[in-house]
C-alpha positions in Angstrom: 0.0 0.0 0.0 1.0 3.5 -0.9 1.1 4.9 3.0 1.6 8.5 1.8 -0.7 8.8 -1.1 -3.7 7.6 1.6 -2.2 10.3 3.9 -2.5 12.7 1.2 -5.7 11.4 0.0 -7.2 11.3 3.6 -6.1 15.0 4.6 -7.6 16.1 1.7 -10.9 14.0 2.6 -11.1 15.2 6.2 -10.2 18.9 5.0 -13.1 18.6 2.8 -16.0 16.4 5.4 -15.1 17.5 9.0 -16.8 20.4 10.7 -13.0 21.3 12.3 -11.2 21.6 9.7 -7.4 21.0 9.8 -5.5 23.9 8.4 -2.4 22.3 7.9 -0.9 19.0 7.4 0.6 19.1 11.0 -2.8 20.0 12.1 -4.6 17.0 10.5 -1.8 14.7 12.1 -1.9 16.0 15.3 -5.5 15.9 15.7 -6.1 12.8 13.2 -3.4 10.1 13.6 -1.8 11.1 16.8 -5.3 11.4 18.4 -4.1 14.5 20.5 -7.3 16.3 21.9 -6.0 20.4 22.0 -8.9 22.3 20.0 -5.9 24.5 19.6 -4.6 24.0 15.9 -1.3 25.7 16.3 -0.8 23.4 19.5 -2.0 20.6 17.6 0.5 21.3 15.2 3.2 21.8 17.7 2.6 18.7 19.4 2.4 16.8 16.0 5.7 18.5 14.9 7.1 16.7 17.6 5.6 13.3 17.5 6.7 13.2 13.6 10.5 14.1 15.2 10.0 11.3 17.5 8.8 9.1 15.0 11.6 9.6 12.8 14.4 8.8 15.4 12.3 5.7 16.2 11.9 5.0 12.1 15.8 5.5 11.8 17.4 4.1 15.2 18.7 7.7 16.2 16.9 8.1 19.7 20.0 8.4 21.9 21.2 11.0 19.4 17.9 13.1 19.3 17.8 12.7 23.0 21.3 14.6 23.6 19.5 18.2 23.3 17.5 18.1 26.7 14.5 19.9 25.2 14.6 16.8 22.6 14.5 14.7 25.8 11.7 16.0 27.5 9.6 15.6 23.6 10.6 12.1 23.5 9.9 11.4 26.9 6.2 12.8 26.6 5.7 11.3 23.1 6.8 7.8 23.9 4.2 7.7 27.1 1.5 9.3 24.6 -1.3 6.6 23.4 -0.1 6.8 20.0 3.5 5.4 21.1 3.3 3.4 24.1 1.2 0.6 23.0 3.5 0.4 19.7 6.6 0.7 21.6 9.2 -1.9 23.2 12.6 -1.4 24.6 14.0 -3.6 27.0 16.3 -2.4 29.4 15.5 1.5 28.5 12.8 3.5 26.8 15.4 5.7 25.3 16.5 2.9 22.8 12.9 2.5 22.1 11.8 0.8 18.8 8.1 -0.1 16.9 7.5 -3.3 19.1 5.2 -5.9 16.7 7.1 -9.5 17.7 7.2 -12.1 15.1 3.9 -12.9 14.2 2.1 -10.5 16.3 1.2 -7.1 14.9 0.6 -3.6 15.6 -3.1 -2.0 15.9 -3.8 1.3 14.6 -7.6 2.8 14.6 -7.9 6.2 13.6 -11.1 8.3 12.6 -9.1 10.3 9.8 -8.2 7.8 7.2 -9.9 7.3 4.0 -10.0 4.8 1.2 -11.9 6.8 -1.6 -15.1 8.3 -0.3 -15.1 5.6 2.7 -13.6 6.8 5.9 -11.8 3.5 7.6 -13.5 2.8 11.0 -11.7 -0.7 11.5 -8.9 -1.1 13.3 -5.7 -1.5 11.0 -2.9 -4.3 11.4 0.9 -4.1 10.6 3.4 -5.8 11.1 6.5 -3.9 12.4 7.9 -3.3 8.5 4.8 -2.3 7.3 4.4 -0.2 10.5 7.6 1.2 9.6 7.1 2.4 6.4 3.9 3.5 7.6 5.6 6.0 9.7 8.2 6.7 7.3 5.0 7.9 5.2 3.9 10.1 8.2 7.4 12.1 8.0 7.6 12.4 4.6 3.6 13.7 4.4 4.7 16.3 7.1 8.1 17.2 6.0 7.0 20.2 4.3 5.7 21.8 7.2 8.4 20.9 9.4 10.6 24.0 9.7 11.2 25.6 12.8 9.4 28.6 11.8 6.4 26.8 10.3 3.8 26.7 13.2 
């Protein structure tokens, strides 16, 4: 499946169905995949700015090295313990080496109200294993990588 052209598709579809519009595509993740509940859109943005940094240095590996800035620490803290990331999450010994957790043969749940397939928004909960989890979330960072300069909120 082509995660980013049904991001694209389903911000457009929400932009275009829901009463609160999202404004921007850090908006519409905020408030739409990351489930955060602000009805502030620049906050929503904000915090999705952050949870799409997080989600990259999960994606990639690079915790402990987004971690090192302390403000980066406190994000990652608060993101990982955020229902969008702990029940996806494993990591042994330390949450700051944390990774997507699906275990051979086991998979990760998503349900989300902002996801369409054509005119159909997807009410069922969606399964993925931890590569297609991966490049589900690699999806989510490229969708938002436009926005994603400091001075875009």
């Amino acid at each position: 499946m082509d995660y980013k052209l049904l991001l694209e598709h389903s911000y457009t579809m929400t932009a275009e169905t829901v009463e609160c519009r999202p404004e921007t595509r850090l908006e519409y993740l905020g408030d739409h995949i990351f489930d955060f509940t602000t009805y502030d859109g620049e906050m929503s943005s904000q915090f999705a700015l952050k949870a799409v940094e997080v989600c990259a240095a999960i994606n990639d590996g690079t915790t402990f090295d987004y971690i090192k800035d302390a403000e980066n620490y406190r994000w990652f803290l608060l993101m990982c313990n955020m229902p969008f990331f702990s029940d996806k999450l494993e990591w042994g010994m330390s949450i700051r080496g944390a990774w997507w957790g699906a275990m051979p043969g086991e998979q990760i749940e998503f349900q989300s109200c902002g996801l369409w397939m054509g005119d159909e928004q997807l009410t069922d909960t969606l399964k993925f294993s931890a590569d297609e989890w991966k490049k589900f979330i690699a999806a989510v960072v490229d969708f938002a990588e436009v926005e994603m300069t400091p001075n875009a909120i």
